[in-house]
N, C-alpha and C positions, 0 to 999 in steps of 0.2 A: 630223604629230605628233598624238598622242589618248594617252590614258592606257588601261592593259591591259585594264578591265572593260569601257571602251566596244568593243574588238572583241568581248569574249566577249558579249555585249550585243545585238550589231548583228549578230553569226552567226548568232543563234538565231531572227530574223527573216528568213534565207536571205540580207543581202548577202553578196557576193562582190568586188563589185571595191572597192578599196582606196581608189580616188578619192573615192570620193564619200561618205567619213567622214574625221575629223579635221581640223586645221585647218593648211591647206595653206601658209600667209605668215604669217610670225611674224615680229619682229625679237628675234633671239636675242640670250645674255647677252653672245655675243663681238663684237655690233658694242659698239665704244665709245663711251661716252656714251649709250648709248640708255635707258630705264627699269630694263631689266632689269637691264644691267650693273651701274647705279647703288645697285639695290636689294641685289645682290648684294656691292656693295663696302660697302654701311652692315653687312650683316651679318657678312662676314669683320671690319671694323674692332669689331663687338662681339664676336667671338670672339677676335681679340684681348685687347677687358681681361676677356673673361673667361678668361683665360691667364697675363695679365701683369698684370692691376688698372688702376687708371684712368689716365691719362695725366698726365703731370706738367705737358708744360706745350702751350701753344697761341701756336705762330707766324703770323702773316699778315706775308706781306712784297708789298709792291706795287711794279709795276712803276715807275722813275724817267727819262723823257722826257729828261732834260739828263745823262743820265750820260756819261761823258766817249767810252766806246765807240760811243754811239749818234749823237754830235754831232757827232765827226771824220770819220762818213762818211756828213755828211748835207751837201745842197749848199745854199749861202748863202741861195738862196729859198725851201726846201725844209721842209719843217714835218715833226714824226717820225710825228706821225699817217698820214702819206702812205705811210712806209715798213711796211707792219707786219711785213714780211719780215725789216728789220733787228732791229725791237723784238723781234720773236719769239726771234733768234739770239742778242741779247745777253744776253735775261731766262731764258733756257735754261743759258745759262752762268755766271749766278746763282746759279740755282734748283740747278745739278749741284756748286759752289763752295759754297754753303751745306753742302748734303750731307754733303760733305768734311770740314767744318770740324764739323760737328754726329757724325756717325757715327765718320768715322777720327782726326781729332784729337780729339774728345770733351771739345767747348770747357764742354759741360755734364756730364759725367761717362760713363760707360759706357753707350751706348745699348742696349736689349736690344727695342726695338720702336718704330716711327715708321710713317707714314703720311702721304701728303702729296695733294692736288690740286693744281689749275691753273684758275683761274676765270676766264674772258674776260670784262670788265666791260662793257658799255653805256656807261657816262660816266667746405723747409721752412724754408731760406733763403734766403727770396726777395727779402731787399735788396741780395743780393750778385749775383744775376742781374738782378733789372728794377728798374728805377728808374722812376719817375712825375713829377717833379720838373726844375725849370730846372738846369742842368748851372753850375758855379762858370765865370765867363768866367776867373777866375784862375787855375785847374787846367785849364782844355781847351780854349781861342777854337772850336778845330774841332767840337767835340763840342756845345758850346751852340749853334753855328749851325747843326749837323745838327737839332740837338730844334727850333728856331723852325722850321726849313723843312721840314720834315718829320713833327713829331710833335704837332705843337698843333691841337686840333678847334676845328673852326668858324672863326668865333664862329658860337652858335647862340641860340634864347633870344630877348631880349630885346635883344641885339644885332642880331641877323639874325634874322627870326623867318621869311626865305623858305630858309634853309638848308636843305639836301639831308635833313638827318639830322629837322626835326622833324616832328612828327605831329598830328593833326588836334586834339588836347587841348592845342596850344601847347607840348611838352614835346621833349626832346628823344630818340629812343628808346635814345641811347647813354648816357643819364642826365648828361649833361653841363650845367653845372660838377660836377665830383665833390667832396664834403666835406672838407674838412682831415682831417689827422689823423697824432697825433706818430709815431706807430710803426703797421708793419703790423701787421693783425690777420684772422683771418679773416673772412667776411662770409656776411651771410645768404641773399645768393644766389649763392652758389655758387662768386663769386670773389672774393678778398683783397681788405680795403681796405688800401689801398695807403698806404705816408709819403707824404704827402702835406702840409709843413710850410706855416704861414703867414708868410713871412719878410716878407709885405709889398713885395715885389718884383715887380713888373709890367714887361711887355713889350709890343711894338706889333706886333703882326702882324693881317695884312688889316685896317688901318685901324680895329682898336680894338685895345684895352690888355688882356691877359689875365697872368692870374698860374698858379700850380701847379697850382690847379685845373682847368686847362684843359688837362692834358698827359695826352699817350695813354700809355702805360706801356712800355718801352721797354729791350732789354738794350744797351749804351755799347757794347760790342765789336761785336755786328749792326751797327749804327746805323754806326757808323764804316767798318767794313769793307763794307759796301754802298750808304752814300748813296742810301739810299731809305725808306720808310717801312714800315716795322718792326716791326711791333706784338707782343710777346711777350706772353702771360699764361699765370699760372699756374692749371692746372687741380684746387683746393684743397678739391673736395667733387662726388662722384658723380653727382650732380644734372647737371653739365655736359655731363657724358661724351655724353650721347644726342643733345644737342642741338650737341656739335660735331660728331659723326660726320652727324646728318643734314644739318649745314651744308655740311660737303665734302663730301656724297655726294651732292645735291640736284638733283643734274643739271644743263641748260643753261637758259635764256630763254627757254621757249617760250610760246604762246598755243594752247590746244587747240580746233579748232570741227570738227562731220561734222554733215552735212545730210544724209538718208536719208528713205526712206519706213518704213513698218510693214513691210515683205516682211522678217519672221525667218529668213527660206531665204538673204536675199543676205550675200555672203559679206564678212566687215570686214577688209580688209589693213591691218594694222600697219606695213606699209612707207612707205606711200602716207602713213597717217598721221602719223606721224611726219615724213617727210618735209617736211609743209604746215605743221606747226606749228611746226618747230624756227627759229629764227636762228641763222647761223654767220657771225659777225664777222669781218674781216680778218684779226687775227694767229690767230685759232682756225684759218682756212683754210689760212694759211701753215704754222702748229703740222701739222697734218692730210699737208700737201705732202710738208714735210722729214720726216715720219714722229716727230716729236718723241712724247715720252711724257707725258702731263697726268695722268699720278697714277702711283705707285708704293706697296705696302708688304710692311715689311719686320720679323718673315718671312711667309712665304709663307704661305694658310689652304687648308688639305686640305678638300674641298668632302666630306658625307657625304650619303647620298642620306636623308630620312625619309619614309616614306609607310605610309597603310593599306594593306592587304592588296587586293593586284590593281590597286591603285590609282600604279603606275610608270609614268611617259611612256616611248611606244614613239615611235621614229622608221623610217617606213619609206619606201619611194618609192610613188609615185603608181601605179605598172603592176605590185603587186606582189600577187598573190591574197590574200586574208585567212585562206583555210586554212594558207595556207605560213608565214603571220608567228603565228598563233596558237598553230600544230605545234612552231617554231622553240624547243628548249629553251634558248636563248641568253638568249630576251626577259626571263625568268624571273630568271636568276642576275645577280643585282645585288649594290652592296655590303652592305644591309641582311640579305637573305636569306642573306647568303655567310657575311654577321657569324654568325646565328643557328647556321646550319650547318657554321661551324669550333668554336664554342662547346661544339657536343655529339659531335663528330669527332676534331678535333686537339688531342694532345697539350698542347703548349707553348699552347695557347688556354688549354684548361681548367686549366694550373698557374698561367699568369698572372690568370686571372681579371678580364678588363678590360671599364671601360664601352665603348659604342660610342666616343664619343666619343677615351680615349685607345688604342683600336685599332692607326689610325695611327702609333704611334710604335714601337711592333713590329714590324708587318705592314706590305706593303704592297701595293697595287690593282693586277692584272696585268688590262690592257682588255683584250688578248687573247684571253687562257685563260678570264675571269669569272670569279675567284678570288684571295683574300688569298694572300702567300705572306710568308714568314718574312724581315726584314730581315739580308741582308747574312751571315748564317750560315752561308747556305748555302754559298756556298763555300768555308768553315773546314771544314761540315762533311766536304763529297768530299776538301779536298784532307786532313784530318787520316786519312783512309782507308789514304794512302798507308803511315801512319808515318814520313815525313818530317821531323824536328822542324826542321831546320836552315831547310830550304824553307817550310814553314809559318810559321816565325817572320817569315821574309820578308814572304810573305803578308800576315801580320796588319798588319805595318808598311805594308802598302801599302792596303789596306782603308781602314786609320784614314785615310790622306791623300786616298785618291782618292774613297774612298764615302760618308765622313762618315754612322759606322754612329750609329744612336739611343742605344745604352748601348754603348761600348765597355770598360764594366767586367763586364757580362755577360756580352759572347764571350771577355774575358779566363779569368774564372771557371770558363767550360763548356771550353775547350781548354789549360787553362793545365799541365795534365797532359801532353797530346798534347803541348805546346814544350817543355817540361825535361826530357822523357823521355830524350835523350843524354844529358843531362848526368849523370840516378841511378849511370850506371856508375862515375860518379869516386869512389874512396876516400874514406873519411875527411871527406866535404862533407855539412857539413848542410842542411838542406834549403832553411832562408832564403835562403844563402849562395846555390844554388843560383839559387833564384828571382831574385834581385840580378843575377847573372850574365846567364841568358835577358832579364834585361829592359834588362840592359846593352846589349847585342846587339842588340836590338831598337832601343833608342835610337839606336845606329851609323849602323841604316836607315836611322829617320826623322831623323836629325843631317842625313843626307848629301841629304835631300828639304826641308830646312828646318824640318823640327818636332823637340820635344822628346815624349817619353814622357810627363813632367809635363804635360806639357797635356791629355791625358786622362783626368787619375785614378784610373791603372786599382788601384794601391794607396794606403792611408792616407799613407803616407810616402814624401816625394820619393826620387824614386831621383838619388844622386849623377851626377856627367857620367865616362865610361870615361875611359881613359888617350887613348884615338884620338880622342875627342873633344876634351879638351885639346890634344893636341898640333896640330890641325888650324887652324893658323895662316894656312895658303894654301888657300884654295878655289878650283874652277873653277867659271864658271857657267856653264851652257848657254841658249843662247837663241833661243828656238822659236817662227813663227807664219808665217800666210800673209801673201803677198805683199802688200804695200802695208800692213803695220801698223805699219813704224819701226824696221826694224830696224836699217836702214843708219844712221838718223839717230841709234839710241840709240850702234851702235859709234863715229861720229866723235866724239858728244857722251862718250862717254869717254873718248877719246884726248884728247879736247881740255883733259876734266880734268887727268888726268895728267901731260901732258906740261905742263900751265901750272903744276904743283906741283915740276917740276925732276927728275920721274922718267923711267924712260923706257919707252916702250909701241912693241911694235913689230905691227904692224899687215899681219898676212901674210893670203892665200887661197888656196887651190888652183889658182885658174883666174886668169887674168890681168883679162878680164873682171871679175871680183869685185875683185880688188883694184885697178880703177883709178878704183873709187869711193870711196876710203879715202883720205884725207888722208896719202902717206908710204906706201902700199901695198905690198906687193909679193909675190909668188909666193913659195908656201914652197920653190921650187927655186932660188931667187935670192934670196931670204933666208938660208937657211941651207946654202946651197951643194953642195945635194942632186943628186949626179952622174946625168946620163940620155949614156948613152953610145951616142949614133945620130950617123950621119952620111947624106953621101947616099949612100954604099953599105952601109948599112946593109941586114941581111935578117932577118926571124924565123929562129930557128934552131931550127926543127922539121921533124924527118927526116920520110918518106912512112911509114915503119913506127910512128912515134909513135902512140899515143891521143890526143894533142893535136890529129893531122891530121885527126882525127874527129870533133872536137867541133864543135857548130853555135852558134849562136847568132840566135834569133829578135826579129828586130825589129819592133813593133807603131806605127802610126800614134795608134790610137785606143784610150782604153781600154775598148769593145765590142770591140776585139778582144782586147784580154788577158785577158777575163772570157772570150772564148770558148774560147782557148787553155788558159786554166786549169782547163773544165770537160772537156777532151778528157785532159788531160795527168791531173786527180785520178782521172777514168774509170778511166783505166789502173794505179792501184793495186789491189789486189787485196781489202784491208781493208773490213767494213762505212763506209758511207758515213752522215755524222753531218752533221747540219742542224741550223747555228743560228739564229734566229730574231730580230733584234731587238726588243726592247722601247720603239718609237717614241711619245713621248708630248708633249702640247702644252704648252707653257709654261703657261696656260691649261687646266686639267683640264676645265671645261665646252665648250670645243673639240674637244676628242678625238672626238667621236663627227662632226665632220662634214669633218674632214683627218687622218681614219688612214689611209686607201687612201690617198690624198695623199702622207701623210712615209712609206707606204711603197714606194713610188716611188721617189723621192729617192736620191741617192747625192754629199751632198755630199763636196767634195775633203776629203784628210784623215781619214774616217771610214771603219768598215766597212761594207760591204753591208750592205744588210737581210737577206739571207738567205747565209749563209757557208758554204762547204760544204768539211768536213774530212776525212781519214781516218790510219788511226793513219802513220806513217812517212811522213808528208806534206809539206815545208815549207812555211813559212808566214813572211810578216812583221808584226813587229809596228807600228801605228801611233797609236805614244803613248809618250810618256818614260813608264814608269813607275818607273824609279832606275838613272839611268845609273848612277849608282855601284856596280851589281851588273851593268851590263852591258845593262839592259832598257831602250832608246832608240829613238826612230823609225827604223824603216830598219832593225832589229837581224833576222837570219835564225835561225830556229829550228827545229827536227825535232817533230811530234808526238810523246808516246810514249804518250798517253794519253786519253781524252777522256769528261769529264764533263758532267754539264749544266748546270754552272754557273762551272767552271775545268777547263782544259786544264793538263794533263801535257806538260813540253817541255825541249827541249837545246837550246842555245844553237847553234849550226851555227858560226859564222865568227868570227875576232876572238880578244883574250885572252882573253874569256869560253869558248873553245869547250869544249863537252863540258858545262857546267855546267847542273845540274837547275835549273826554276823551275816558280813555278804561274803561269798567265795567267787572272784571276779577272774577272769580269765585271764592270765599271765603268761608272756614268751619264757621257756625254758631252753636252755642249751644243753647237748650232751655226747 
């Protein structure tokens, strides 16, 4: 790795080999936990509130030794420090249970942005969320026993003066005892003084007497719901913000020491380093093992490249000429330079007129090609080519579900002509009316995928629910995943509802196999008394003169062989031949550059190849619901008739659907 001017630099002194510039062992941003990463997540969490504004409040929850999961499977002699295997599995499923209750129940109100760590330790109404204060024993026995064992500091002070928390001035650095005080109010540094009343009421915990002043600030439903300590605050003045995100971003434990001599030629590994300095505690190792996650945020930050001129990191391999990577115009096209040069190129740049910054939310980074390309339009735009309004509107319904476009009142806007256009032919309809109708229709779609049209906004006023939506009393659900994710267990666990509510479910398969997993199972030919009329002199009854007698049918072991089959069998059409390409990219955008040969590799089950090869009159299957309720299912066979580069033209081949036109638009898959 070296940045671009140092090759144009070091060429003009005649090196040539590639080895013996830049610096060869780095610990990139993608190991975890390392500097880099850390540095990188303090700056995504400020691009955050510079997005969303400052955070509202600040959780620490610490793990709890005696919780009842952690005690039932520890053995009588056995102390949990011992386990850290268990502590890790239980505190995991906390930390994923808080989530829950914080994000999807939205025990604090709608969350629009959170960020969390994981820290292996060594040793505006806000009285309506955190309390600071001894809990009534007459309203909660439970809840005031959680605040004693759980929420009270120290003692420090003058009490304990060898407690963990004080500091070498005698004080305590958590400012403990905290002031009285009748009501919250804000505070001058940075966090709320908190009620904190003097009722005069003192407690005995570790062997002194502490009253309210000595309580950590705490929300009643956390506290109760996790029996451990809890600490909530509210984040009540900007001044914080920098100093929480550097607290959870701060890395691990380490101690840093390198002994060297003056040789400026020898080369410093970062690996090695790191290595020596770090401490990795028991449950961090166990965390590491099971693959667990020690930070998560949400959403996601679009990494942008900024640098002076020539001044981009190149990564190349060690054996590779420095004329070849210098020549290489790839090295060049980055997001910055691409920004500049769609700005003074492309259209829809220069009408939107955008900082770098919201870029992003239009466009998006093809690592590929090394170049912005237009979000999610683009296949509005091929397919609205066709003049197909009826298909298009599909289309868009299926966009909004599966691509989750940036502005979907935008692409409403620019093809909102191309979908009414059937409609202009009707008499006597004005044109609102009109509009009402396509967006009826459209709602149908996404009714039938689980969304509403209101949820996008794509006009000022809700559009009402159709007639088929009303009446849509009984729904089917379809339920789809690989093997070993629950599926068996979701179908018993609803039979078992059902049927314990006095109704009745009957519980059929195709294959017998399948249904003798089923509690009550049975084959839909012995279910519903579906006649198969063989015996043992039973024979096909197909004459030698038939075209039946002529048909083959090719059986494959392996799927190398039906990729091989498939590339003999598309040969023989006669059609130009059309190559798709995937868009493989890392969960992790700073990864991409060192496992894209990698996932393009790859052919996980369930997805398409990396490289799909079609030609017009072709079939093909599709794999992905994209609205069974139009027929478009995994497994669904269809006819090319068309092919663009961003949605396919197609017929439906088999089924009640057959004949019927669709687009097949190119969707982000995760896997």
């Amino acid at each position: 790795m070296d940045i671009l001017q140092g090759f144009l630099d070091i060429l003009r002194f005649g090196e040539r080999d590639s080895s013996n510039i830049g610096k060869q062992k780095f610990l990139s941003a993608s190991f975890i936990g390392g500097p880099r990463d850390m540095r990188q997540r303090y700056m995504d969490a400020i691009a955050l509130v510079r997005c969303f504004g400052k955070p509202d409040l600040f959780i620490t929850m610490i793990c709890n030794l005696t919780w009842t999961e952690i005690k039932e499977y520890l053995w009588t002699i056995d102390e949990a420090q011992n386990r850290p295997d268990l502590i890790s599995r239980v505190f995991r499923a906390k930390v994923e249970e808080l989530k829950t209750y914080i994000s999807k129940r939205n025990i604090f109100g709608k969350i629009v942005a959170f960020m969390y760590t994981v820290e292996f330790q060594k040793r505006e109404a806000y009285d309506g969320i955190i309390s600071a204060e001894l809990s009534d024993a007459n309203l909660d026995k439970k809840l005031r026993s959680l605040v004693l064992k759980h929420m009270m500091h120290g003692p420090c002070g003058n009490l304990n003066p060898t407690n963990s928390c004080m500091k070498k001035n005698g004080l305590c650095k958590f400012n403990y005892p905290k002031s009285f005080a009748e009501q919250t109010a804000k505070g001058s540094d940075s966090y709320p003084i908190y009620k904190r009343r003097n009722t005069g009421e003192v407690v005995k915990v570790r062997e002194q007497y502490l009253d309210n002043s000595w309580v950590v600030p705490y929300n009643a439903f956390l506290l109760g719901k996790f029996n451990c300590h809890m600490n909530v605050e509210v984040c009540s003045d900007i001044k914080v913000v920098k100093y929480i995100y550097k607290y959870i971003c701060k890395g691990h434990d380490k101690i840093a020491f390198y002994v060297h001599n003056n040789d400026t030629n020898k080369e410093i590994d970062e690996i090695k380093e790191y290595q020596s300095a770090r401490w990795v505690s028991p449950p961090e190792a166990v965390c590491r093992l099971f693959g667990f996650s020690i930070s998560e945020m949400y959403p996601s930050v679009y990494h942008l490249q900024v640098h002076l001129k020539e001044q981009q990191f190149v990564f190349f391999k060690g054996n590779t000429d420095i004329n070849t990577i210098v020549n290489n115009p790839m090295i060049k096209k980055i997001m910055l330079t691409e920004f500049f040069q769609m700005n003074r190129s492309n259209k829809d740049a220069i009408k939107l007129n955008l900082l770098y910054k919201e870029f992003p939310e239009h466009f998006v980074w093809s690592t590929t090609d090394k170049t912005w390309i237009r979000r999610q339009q683009r296949c509005a735009i091929e397919a609205a080519s066709y003049q197909m309004s009826y298909s298009l509107r599909r289309l868009f319904a299926t966009l909004l579900v599966y691509c989750n476009p940036a502005n979907p009142k935008e692409i409403w806007k620019q093809f909102e002509e191309s979908m009414l256009e059937d409609y202009r032919v009707l008499p006597n309809v004005e044109r609102k009316d009109i509009q009402y109708q396509v967006l009826n229709q459209i709602n149908d779609v996404l009714h039938s995928m689980g969304h509403n049209v209101n949820e996008y906004e794509l006009i000022p006023e809700s559009v009402r629910p159709s007639i088929l939506e009303k009446e849509a009393n009984e729904e089917l659900f379809f339920i789809d995943g690989p093997g070993g994710t629950g599926k068996t267990f979701l179908c018993r666990a609803l039979l078992a509802i059902v049927r314990s509510k006095g109704y009745i479910a009957l519980a059929t398969a195709t294959s017998g196999v399948a249904a003798s997993i089923l509690p009550g199972g049975r084959t839909a030919n012995s279910r519903f008394k579906i006649p198969i009329d063989i015996d043992e002199n039973f024979s096909c009854n197909i004459s030698k003169q038939s075209s039946a007698a002529y048909s083959r049918v090719v059986l494959t072991t392996k799927n190398d062989f039906v990729n091989e089959i498939n590339d003999i069998i598309i040969a023989k059409f006669p059609e130009k031949v059309t190559t798709f390409v995937g868009f493989d990219e890392t969960v992790e955008p700073n990864d991409q550059s060192q496992f894209e040969d990698l996932l393009h590799s790859l052919n996980p089950a369930g997805l398409p190849p990396y490289k799909l090869t079609l030609k017009e009159n072709c079939p093909f299957i599709l794999l992905c619901n994209l609205n069974p309720y139009e027929g478009l299912c995994n497994g669904t066979r269809l006819i090319c008739c068309d092919i663009k580069t961003n949605v396919i033209s197609a017929k439906i081949a088999t089924g009640d659907f057959k004949n019927k036109h669709v687009f097949i638009p190119r969707i982000p898959l995760l896997s």
